[in-house]
N, C-alpha and C positions, 0 to 999 in steps of 0.2 A: 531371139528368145532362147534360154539355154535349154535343153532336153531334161528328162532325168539320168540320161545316161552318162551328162558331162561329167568329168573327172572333179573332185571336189576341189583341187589345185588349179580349175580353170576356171569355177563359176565365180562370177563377180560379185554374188553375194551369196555368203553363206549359211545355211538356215541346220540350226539345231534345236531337237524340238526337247523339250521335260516336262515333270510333269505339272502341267498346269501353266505354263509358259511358256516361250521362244526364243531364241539368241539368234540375232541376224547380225552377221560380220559382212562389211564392206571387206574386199577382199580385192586390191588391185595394189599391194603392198610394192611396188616396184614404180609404182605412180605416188605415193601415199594417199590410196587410196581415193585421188581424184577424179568428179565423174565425167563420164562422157554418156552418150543416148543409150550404149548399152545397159550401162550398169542402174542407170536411173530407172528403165525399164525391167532390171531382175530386181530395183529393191521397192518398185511398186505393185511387182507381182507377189514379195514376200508378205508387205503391207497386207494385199488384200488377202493372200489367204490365210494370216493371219485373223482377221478380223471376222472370215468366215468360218473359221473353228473355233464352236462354242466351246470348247474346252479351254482354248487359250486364254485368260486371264490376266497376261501382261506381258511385255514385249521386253528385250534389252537389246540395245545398239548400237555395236562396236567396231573399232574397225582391223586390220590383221597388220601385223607389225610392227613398224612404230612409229606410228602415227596415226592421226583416227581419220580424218582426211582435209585433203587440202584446197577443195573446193571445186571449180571447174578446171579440168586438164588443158591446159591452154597447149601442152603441143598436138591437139585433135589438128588432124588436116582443115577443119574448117577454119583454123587460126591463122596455119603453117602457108596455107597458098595464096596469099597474097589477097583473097578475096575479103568482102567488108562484111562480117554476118549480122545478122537481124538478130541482137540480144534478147529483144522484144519475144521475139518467137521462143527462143530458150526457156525465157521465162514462162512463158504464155502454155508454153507444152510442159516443161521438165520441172523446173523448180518449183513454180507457184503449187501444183497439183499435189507434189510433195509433203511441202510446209503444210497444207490444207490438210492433206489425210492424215501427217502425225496428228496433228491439234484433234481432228476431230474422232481419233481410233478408239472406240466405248470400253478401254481398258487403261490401265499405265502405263507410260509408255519410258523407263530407264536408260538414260545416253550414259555410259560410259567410256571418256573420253581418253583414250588412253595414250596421245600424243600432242601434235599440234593439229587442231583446228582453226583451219586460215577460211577467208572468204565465205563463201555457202557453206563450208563444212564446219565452219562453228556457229552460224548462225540457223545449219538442220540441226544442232547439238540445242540451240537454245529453245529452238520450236518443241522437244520432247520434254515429257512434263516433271522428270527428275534429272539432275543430271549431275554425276561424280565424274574427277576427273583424276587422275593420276597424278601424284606430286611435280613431275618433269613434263608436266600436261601446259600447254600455252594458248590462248586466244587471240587470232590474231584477224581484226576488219583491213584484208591487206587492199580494198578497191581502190581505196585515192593511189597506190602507185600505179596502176594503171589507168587514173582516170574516169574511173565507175563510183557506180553509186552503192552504197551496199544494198545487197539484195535480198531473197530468198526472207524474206521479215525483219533483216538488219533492223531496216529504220525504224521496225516497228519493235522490237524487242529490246531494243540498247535501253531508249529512253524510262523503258517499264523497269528492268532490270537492274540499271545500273545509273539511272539518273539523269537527267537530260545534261548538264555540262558533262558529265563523262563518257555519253553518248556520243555531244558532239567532240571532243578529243578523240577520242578513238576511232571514232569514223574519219576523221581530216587526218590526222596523225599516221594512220595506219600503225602503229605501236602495240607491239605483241605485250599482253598481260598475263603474266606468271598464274599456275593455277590456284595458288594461296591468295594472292592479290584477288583475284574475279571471286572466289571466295568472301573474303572480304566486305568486297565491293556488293556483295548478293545477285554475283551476276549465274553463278551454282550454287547449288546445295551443298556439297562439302570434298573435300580434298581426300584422299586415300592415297597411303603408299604405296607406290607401282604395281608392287606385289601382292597387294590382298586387293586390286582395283577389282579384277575380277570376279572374287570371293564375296567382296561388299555387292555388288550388282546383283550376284548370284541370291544371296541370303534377303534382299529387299524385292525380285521378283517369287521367290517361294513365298515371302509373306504374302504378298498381294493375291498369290496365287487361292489361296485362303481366306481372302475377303469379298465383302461382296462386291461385285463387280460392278452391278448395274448401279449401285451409290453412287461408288467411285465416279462410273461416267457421267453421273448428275452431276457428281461435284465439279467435274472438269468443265461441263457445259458451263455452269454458273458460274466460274471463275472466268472465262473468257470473257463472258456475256458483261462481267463487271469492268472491263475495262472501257466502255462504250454507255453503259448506262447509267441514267440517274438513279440517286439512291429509291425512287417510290418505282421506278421501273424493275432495279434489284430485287426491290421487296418483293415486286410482283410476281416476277419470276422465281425469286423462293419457293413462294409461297404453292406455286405450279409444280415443282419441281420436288417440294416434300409430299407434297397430294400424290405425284408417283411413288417417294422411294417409300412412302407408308404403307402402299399395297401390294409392298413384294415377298415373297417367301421369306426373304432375308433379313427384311426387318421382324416381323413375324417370330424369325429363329433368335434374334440377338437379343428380343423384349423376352421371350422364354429362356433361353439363357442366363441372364442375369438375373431372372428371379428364381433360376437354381441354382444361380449360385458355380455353373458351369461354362466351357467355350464354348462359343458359339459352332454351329458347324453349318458354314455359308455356302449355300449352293450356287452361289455366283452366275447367277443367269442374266443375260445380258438381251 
């Protein structure tokens, strides 16, 4: 676990805070940014304190140099020596826990994709619930060249995202797709040029930071929730789900709002 004393050139992920938001940079730019136990563990510890500071209202997730990352660091000693590891466990400990707490964090959560994203590291890009990418930005399901399955919610996000034939293309293929093309394809929200990638991230968590939050995370429940349920199951769950955001301060402020005629001013409590 890194201290607070670690040098910010050394931690593996790096947390800057604003107002009403967060910026966590993957930070192993000499790996691009690929994980190993450590780093999975500095960017579960950001997650959570993240999610315990009521002030924070939306998260962005990038990673430092160029590239955003390239999945699991296959030269970790446990690759390097010869031994056969239990991927099973990987998953079981590091990724799956991951993929879960982005989905489930009761705020936005902004991937800003600002290189290649291979393996788990475009499919942690696709678990976040917006996601820009850089014009020189690429996706790539590289597991069929080593013989894996895609992981970290590949199998479950390709088919939502991008279509089931393009899902299975892409996963057998292993074929990096340009950031315009995934675009496109509706596999992101929208392409930015290198250089305002930042600025665009920047300017969609100050928005959020300003709305209300606890909506927001209904609305994120309910959109999961629909990918598994029948339409009378949705409805029902709607219908659950507006019975909360109708008794929060927030809606309260936005139905007073509009009938002066004024912004709203959302205390985003969560």
């Amino acid at each position: 676990m890194e201290s607070e004393k670690t040098p910010a050139s050394e931690k593996l992920v790096l947390v800057e805070l604003r107002e009403g938001y967060r910026v966590l940079t993957l930070n192993r730019p000499n790996r691009l940014n690929s994980f190993n136990a450590s780093m999975h563990a500095a960017l579960m510890s950001a997650l959570v304190a993240a999610e315990a500071d009521k002030t924070c209202r939306a998260l962005i997730l990038t990673g430092a140099g160029r590239g955003f990352c390239a999945g699991e660091d296959l030269s970790d000693e446990i690759y390097t020596s010869g031994a056969t590891p239990d991927l099973s466990i990987t998953l079981d400990r590091l990724y799956n826990p991951l993929v879960r707490k982005l989905r489930d964090l009761p705020m936005p959560v902004i991937c800003a994709v600002n290189g290649t994203a291979a393996g788990a590291g475009a499919n942690v890009a696709f678990g976040c619930d917006i996601v820009l990418a850089a014009r020189s930005a690429k996706f790539i399901q590289a597991f069929a060249k080593l013989g894996l399955v895609p992981d970290s919610g590949g199998t479950w996000f390709l088919p939502r995202l991008a279509g089931s034939a393009r899902a299975r293309a892409l996963a057998l293929l292993a074929e990096p797709v340009a950031a315009e093309q995934a675009e496109a394809w509706g596999m992101i929200w929208r392409v930015i040029d290198d250089t305002e990638l930042m600025n665009e991230a920047h300017r969609l968590a100050a928005h959020f930071s300003s709305q209300p939050t606890g909506g927001l995370a209904l609305i994120k429940q309910a959109l999961d929730a629909s990918q598994t349920n029948t339409l009378d199951q949705q409805l029902d769950l709607e219908r659950d789900l507006q019975g909360q955001a109708g008794r929060t301060a927030d809606f309260k402020e936005g139905v007073a709002a509009f009938a002066e005629k004024r912004p709203p001013r959302f205390v985003g409590r969560r």
